[in-house]
DORO-42706 format. One record per residue (C-alpha): x, y, z. Coordinates in nm, 2 decimals, padded with zeros to 4 digits. Layout:
BEGIN
<rec><X>X</X><Y>Y</Y><Z>Z</Z></rec>
...
This chain:
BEGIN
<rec><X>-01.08</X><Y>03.02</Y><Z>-01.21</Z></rec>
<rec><X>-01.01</X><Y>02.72</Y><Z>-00.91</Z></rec>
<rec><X>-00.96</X><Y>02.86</Y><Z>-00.56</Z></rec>
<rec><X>-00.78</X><Y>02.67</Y><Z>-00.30</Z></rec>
<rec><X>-00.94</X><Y>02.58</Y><Z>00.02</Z></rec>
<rec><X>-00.71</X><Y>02.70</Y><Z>00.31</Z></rec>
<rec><X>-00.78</X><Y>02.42</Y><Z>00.54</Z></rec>
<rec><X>-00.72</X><Y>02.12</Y><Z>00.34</Z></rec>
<rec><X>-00.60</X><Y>02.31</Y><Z>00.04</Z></rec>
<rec><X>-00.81</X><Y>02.13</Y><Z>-00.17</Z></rec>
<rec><X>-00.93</X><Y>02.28</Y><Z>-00.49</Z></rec>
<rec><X>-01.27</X><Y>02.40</Y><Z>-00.55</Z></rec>
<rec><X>-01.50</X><Y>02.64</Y><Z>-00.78</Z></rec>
<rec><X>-01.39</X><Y>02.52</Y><Z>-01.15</Z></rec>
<rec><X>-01.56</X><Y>02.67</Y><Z>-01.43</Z></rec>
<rec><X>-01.75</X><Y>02.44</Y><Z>-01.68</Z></rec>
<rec><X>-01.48</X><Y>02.32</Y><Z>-01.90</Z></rec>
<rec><X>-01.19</X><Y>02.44</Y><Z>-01.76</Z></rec>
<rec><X>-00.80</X><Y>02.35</Y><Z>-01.80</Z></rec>
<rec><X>-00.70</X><Y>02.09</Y><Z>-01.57</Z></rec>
<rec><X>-01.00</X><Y>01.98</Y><Z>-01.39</Z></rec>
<rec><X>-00.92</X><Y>01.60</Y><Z>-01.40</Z></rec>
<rec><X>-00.60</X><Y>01.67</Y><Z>-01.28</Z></rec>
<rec><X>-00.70</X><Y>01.86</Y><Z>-01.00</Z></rec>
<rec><X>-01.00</X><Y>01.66</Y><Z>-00.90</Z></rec>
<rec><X>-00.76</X><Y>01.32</Y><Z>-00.87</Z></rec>
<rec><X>-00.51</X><Y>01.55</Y><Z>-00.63</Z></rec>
<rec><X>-00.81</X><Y>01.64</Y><Z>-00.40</Z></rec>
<rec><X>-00.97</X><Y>01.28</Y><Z>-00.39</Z></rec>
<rec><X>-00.60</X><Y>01.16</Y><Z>-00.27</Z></rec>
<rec><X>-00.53</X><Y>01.41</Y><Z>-00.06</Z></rec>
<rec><X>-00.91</X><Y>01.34</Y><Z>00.16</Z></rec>
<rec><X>-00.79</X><Y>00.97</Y><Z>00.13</Z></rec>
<rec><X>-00.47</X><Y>01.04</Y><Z>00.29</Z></rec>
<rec><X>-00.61</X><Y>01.28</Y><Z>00.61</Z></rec>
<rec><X>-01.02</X><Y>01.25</Y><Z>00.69</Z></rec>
<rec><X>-01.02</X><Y>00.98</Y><Z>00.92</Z></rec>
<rec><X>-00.64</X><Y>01.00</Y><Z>00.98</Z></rec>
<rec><X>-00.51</X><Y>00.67</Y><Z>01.12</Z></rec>
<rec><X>-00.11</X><Y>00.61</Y><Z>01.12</Z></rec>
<rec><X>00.07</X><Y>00.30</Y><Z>01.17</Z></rec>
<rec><X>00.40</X><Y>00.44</Y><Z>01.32</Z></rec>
<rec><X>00.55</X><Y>00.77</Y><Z>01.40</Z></rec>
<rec><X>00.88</X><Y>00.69</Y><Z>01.51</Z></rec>
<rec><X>01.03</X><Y>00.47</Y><Z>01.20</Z></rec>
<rec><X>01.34</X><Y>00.65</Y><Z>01.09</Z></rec>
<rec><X>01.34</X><Y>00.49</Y><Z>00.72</Z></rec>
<rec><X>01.05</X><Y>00.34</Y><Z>00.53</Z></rec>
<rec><X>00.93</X><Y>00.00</Y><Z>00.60</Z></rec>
<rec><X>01.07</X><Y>-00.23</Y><Z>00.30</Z></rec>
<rec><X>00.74</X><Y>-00.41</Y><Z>00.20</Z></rec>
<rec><X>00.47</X><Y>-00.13</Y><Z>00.25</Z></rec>
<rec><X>00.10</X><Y>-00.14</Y><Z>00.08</Z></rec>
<rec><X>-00.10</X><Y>00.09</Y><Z>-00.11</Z></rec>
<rec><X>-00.27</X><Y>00.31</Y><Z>00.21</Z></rec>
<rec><X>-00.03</X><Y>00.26</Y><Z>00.48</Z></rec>
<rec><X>00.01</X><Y>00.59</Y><Z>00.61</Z></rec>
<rec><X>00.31</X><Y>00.69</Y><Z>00.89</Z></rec>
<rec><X>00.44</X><Y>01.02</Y><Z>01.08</Z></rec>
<rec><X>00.77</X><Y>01.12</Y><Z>00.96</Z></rec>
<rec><X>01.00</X><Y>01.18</Y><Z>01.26</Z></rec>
<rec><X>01.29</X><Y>01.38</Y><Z>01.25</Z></rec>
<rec><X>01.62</X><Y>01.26</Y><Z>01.15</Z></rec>
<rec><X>01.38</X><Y>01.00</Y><Z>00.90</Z></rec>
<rec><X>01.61</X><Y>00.87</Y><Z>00.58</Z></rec>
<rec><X>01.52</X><Y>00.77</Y><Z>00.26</Z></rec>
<rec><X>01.26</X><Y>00.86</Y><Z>00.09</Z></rec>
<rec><X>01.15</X><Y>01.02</Y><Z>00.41</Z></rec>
<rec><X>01.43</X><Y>01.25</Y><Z>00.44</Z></rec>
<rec><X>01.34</X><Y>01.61</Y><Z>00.49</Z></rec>
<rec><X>00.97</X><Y>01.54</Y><Z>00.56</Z></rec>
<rec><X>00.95</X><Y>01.55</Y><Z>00.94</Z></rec>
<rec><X>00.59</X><Y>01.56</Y><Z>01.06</Z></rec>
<rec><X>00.43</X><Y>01.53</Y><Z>00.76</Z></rec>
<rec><X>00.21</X><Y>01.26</Y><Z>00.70</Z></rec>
<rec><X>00.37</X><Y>01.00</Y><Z>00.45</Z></rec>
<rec><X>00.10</X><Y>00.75</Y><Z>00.26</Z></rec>
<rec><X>00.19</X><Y>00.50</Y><Z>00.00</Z></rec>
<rec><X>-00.05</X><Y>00.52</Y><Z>-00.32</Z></rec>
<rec><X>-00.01</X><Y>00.37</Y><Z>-00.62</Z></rec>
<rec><X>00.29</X><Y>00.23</Y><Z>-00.51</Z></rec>
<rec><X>00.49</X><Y>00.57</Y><Z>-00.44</Z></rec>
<rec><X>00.52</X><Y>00.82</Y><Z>-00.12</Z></rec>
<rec><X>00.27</X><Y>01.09</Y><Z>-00.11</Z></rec>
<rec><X>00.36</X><Y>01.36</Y><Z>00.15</Z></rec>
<rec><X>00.08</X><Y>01.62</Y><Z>00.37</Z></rec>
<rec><X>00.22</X><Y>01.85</Y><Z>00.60</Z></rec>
<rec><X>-00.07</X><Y>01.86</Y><Z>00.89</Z></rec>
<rec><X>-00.24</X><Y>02.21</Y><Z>00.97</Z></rec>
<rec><X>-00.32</X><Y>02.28</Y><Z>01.34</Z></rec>
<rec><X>-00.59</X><Y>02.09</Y><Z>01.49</Z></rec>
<rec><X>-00.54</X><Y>01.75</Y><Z>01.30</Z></rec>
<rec><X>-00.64</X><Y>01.47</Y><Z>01.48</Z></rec>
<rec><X>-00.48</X><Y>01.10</Y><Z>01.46</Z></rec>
<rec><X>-00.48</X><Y>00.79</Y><Z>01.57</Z></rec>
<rec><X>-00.14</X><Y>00.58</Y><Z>01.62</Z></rec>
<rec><X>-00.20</X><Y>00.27</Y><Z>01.58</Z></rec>
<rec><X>00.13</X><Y>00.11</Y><Z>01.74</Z></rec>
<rec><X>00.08</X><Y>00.33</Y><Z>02.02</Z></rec>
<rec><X>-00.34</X><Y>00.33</Y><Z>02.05</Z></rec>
<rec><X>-00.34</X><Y>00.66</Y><Z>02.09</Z></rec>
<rec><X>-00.47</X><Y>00.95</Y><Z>01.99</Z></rec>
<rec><X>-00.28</X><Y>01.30</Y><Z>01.90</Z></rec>
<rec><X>-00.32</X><Y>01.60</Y><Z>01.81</Z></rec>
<rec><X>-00.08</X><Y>01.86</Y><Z>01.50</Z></rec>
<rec><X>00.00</X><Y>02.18</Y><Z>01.75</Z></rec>
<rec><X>00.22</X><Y>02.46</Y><Z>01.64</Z></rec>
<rec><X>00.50</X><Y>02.26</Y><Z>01.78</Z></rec>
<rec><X>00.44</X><Y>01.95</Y><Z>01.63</Z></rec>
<rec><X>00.25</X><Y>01.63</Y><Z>01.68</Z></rec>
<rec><X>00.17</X><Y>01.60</Y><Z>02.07</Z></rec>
<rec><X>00.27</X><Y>01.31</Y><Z>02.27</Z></rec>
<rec><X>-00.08</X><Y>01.15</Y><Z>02.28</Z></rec>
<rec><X>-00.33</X><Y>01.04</Y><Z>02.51</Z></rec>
<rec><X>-00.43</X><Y>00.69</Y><Z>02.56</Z></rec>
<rec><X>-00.74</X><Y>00.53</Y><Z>02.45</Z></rec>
C-alpha cells in the first residue's frame, strides 16, 4: 500500500502492480514541477492573467477572483492548459519574479521578501 510523504505529500512505496500507480506517479511529477525550484511571476494579481502559458506559476493573494477565488496563498501553475493549485508548507522558498525577490511560506503566510 502507497504512503504519502508529509512534506511534499508526494506518493511513495507502491507495490509491484498495484492499483493506480500511473495515476499517482503523473500527480507526483506535477506536483515537483510546480514547487522544487519555486519561481513565481506575480503575487499580487487579483484575477488570472487572460493569455497565460503552460508553467507560469503565481501567489494567490487574498481577495483573488476567478478561477483563483478561494485559493489565497497557494501556489497557482497553469499545466496543460488548466489551474493546478499547492498550498505551501512552512519553510518554502520563492523567488518573485516582478519583485526580484526572494520569500519565504511562514505560519502567517508568504513574508514580504528580501531583495536580491
Amino acid at each position: 500500500m502507497a504512503s504519502i510523504d508529509p512534506n511534499l505529500g508526494l506518493t511513495y512505496g507502491w507495490a509491484q502492480g498495484e492499483h493506480n500507480w500511473n495515476g499517482g506517479m503523473d500527480a507526483d511529477l506535477k506536483r515537483l514541477g510546480a514547487v522544487v525550484g519555486l519561481s513565481v511571476k506575480d503575487r499580487d494579481l487579483t484575477a488570472p492573467p487572460a493569455t497565460p502559458v503552460d508553467g507560469d506559476r503565481y501567489i494567490v493573494p487574498a481577495g483573488a477572483t476567478g478561477a483563483w477565488a478561494g485559493k489565497t496563498g497557494q501556489v497557482a501553475v497553469r499545466i496543460a492548459g488548466t489551474w493546478e493549485y499547492h498550498a505551501p508548507k512552512v519553510g518554502w522558498l520563492c523567488f518573485l519574479e516582478d519583485e526580484n525577490k526572494l520569500s519565504v511560506y511562514k505560519a502567517a503566510g508568504w513574508s514580504p521578501g528580501i531583495a536580491l
